[in-house]
C-alpha positions as semicolon CSV with decimal commas, in nm:
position;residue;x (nm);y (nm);z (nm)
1;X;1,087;2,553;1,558
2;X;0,787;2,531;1,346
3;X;0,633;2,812;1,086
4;X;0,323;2,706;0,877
5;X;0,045;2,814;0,626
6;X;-0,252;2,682;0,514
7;X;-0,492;2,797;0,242
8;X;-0,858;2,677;0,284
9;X;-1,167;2,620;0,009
10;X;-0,908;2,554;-0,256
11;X;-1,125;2,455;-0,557
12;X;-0,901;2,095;-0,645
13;X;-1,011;1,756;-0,519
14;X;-0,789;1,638;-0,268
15;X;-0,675;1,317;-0,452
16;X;-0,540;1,567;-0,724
17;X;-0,357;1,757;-0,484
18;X;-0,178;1,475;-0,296
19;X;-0,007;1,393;-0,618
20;X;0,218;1,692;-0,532
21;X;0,241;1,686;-0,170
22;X;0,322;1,356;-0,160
23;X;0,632;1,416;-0,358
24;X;0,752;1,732;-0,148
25;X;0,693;1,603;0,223
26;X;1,040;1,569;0,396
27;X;1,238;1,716;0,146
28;X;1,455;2,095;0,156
29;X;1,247;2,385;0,072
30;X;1,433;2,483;-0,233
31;X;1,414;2,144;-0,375
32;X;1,004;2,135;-0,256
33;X;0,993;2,460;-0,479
34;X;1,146;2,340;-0,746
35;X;0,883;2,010;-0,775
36;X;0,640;2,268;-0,740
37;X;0,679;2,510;-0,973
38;X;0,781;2,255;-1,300
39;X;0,478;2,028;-1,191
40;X;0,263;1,969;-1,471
41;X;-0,038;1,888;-1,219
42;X;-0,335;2,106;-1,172
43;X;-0,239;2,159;-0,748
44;X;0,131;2,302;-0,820
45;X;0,043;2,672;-0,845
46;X;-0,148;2,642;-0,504
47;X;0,063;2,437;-0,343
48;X;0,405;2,629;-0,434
49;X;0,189;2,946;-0,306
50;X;0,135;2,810;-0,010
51;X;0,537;2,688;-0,001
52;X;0,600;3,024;-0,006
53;X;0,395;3,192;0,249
54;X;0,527;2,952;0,502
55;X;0,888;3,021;0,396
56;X;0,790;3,375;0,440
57;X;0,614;3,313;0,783
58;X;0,953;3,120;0,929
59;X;1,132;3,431;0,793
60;X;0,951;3,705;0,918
61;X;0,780;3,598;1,217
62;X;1,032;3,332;1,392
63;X;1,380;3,459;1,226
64;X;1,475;3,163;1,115
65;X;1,749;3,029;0,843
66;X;1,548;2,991;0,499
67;X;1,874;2,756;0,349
68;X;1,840;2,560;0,716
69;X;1,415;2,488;0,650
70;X;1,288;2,166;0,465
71;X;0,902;2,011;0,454
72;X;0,829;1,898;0,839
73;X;0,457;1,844;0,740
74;X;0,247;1,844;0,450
75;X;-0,140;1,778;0,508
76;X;-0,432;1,772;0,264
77;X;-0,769;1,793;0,395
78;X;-1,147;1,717;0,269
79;X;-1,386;2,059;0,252
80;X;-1,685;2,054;0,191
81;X;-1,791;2,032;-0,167
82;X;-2,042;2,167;-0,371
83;X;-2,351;2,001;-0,544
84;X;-2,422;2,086;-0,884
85;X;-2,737;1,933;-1,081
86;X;-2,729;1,738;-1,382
87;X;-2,957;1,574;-1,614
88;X;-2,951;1,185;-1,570
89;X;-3,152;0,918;-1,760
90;X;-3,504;0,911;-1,764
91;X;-3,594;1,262;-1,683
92;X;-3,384;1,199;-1,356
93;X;-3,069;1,392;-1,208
94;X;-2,797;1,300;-1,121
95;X;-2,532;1,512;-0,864
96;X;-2,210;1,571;-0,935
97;X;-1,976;1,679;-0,635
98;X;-1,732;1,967;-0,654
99;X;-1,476;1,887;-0,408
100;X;-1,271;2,137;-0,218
101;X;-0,943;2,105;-0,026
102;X;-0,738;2,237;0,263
103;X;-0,443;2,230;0,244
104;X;-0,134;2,320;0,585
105;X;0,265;2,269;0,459
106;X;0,438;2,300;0,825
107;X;0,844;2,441;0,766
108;X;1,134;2,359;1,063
109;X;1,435;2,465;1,108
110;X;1,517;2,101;1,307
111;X;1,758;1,878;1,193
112;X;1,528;1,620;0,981
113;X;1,547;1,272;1,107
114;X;1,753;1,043;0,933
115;X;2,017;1,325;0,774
116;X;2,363;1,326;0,770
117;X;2,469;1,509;1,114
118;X;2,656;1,867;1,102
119;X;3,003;1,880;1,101
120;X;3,214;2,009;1,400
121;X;3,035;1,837;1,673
C-alpha cells in the first residue's frame, strides 16, 4: 500500500531540489532521513519535512510498519514562478524569475523490486 505527501509553492527552484531527491528515491525511510537531515543543500529541510509527514500519513492513516516503508516515489514539479523587475542596460529591465516547486515523496510498505526476498518462505 501507498501513503504520500506533498507540499506545494515551495520557494526553491526545482533543479536545486532534485539534488536531494534524486539521492533518496528507492532507498529505506530511515536511511532517506538520514540524507536529508545532514544535507548541506538548500531543499533538505523541506524535503525531510515532507519525509516525515508521509511517514506519519502511512502510520496513522493506513497502519502500516514504519521499519517495513522505503521511498516508492519521489517527484519534483515546476510552479509557477514569480517575476521580479530589475534594472538592465540602457535604461532597460530585465526579469528575473523566482521559481517555485512541488514537491510529492510517495512511502510503501511493498517489497521494493530488486531486494533480497524475506526469509521463511
Amino acid at each position: 500500500m501507498n501513503a504520500k505527501a506533498s507540499v506545494k509553492w515551495v520557494r526553491i527552484s526545482p533543479i536545486k531540489a532534485r539534488l536531494l531527491t534524486s539521492q533518496i528515491q528507492g532507498k529505506p525511510v530511515d536511511e532517506a532521513l538520514r540524507l536529508a537531515r545532514f544535507a548541506r543543500v538548500k531543499a533538505a529541510p523541506i524535503v525531510r519535512k515532507c519525509l516525515e509527514s508521509a511517514i506519519a500519513n502511512a502510520e496513522h492513516n493506513y497502519d502500516m510498519d514504519v521499519d517495513a516503508l522505503w521511498v516508492k516515489e519521489v517527484r519534483v514539479d515546476k510552479g509557477p514562478f514569480w517575476k521580479r523587475l530589475r534594472p538592465g542596460s540602457r535604461g532597460k529591465v530585465s526579469i528575473r524569475k523566482r521559481r517555485t516547486s512541488h514537491i510529492t515523496i510517495v512511502v510503501s510498505d511493498e517489497p521494493r523490486p530488486g531486494a533480497p526476498a524475506a526469509e521463511g518462505r
